[in-house]
C-alpha positions as CSV (number, residue, x, y, z in Angstrom):
1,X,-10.6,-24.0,2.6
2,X,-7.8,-22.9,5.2
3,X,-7.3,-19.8,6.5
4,X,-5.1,-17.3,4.7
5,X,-2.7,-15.1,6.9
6,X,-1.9,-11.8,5.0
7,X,1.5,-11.3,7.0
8,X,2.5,-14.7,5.5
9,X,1.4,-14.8,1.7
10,X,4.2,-14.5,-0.2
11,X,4.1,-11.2,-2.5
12,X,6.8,-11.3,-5.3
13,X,8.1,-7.5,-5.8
14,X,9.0,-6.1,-8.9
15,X,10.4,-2.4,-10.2
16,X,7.9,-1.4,-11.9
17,X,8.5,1.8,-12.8
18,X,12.2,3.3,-14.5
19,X,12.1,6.3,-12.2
20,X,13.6,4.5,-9.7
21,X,11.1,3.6,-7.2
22,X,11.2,1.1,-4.9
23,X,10.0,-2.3,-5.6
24,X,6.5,-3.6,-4.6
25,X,4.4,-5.7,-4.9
26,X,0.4,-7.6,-4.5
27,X,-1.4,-10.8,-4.6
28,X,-5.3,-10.3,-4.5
29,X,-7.1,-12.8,-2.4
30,X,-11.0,-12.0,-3.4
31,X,-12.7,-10.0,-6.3
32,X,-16.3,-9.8,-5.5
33,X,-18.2,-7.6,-8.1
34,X,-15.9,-3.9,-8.2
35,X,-14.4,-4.8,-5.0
36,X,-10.9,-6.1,-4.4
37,X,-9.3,-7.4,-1.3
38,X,-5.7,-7.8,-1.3
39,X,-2.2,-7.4,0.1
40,X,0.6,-4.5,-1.0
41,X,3.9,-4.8,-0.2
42,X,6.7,-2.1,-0.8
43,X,10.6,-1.8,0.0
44,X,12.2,1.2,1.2
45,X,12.3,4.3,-0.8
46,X,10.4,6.7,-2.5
47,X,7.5,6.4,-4.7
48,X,5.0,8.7,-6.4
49,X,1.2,7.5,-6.7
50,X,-1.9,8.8,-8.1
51,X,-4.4,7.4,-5.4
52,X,-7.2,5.2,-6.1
53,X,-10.5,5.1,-4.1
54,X,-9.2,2.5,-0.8
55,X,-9.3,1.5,2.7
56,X,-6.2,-0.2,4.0
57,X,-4.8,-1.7,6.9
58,X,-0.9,-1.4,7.8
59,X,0.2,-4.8,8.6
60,X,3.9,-4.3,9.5
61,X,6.8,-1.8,8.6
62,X,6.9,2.2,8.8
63,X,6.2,5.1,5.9
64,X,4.7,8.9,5.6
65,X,2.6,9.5,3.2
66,X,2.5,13.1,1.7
67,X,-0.5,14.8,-0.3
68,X,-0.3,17.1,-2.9
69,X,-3.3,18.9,-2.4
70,X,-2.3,20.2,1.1
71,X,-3.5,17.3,3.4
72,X,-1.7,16.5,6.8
73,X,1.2,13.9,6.1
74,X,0.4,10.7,7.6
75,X,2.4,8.5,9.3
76,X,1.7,5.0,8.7
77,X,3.1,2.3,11.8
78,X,1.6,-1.2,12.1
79,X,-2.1,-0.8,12.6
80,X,-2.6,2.1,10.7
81,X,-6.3,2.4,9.1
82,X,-5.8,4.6,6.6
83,X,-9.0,5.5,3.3
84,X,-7.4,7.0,0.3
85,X,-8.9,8.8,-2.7
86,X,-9.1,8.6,-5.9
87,X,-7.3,11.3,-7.5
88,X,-5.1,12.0,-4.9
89,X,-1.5,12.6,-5.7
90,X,0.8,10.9,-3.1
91,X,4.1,10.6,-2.2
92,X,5.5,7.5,-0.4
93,X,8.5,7.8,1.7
94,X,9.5,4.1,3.3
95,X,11.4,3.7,6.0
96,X,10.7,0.2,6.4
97,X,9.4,-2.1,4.4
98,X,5.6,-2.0,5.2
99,X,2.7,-4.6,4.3
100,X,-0.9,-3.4,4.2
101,X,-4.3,-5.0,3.6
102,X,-6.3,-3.5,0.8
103,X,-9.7,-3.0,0.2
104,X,-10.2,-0.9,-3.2
């Protein structure tokens, strides 16, 4: 099997949503039991999220991520470790099209 680099996989984006979010987009690369590993990918904008339970790594691009239950605003750079819960309500401001690693 060869090696799979997440910064190259090609992730097809799509508008999902009709309230004018940015596109975005995954390709998962493992399920083992309830565990996924994958790769996100989202173009500038703003988008709304209601969290599920994940760790991710930011592979390139730039966002901050706002909480609606009062917790600091991150700002997510490349190399940004970041766990997420599930729940949460989020809101995603891009400023560059960012690529993260996902384990949920």
């Amino acid at each position: 099997m060869n090696p799979i680099a997440a910064n190259r996989i090609e992730v097809d984006l799509e508008a999902s949503r009709e309230d004018g979010s940015p596109a975005e987009g995954s390709k998962s690369l493992l399920e083992f039991k309830s565990t996924e590993i994958g790769v996100w990918e989202i173009e500038p904008g703003v988008a709304h999220d209601i969290e599920i339970d994940e760790v991710f790594v930011v592979l390139y691009g730039r966002a901050t991520v706002t909480f609606a239950d009062g917790t600091p605003p991150m700002e997510l750079v490349p190399g940004s470790v970041v766990r997420l819960f599930d729940g949460q309500h989020t809101e995603w401001v891009v400023h560059e099209r960012l690529r993260k690693v996902y384990i949920a």
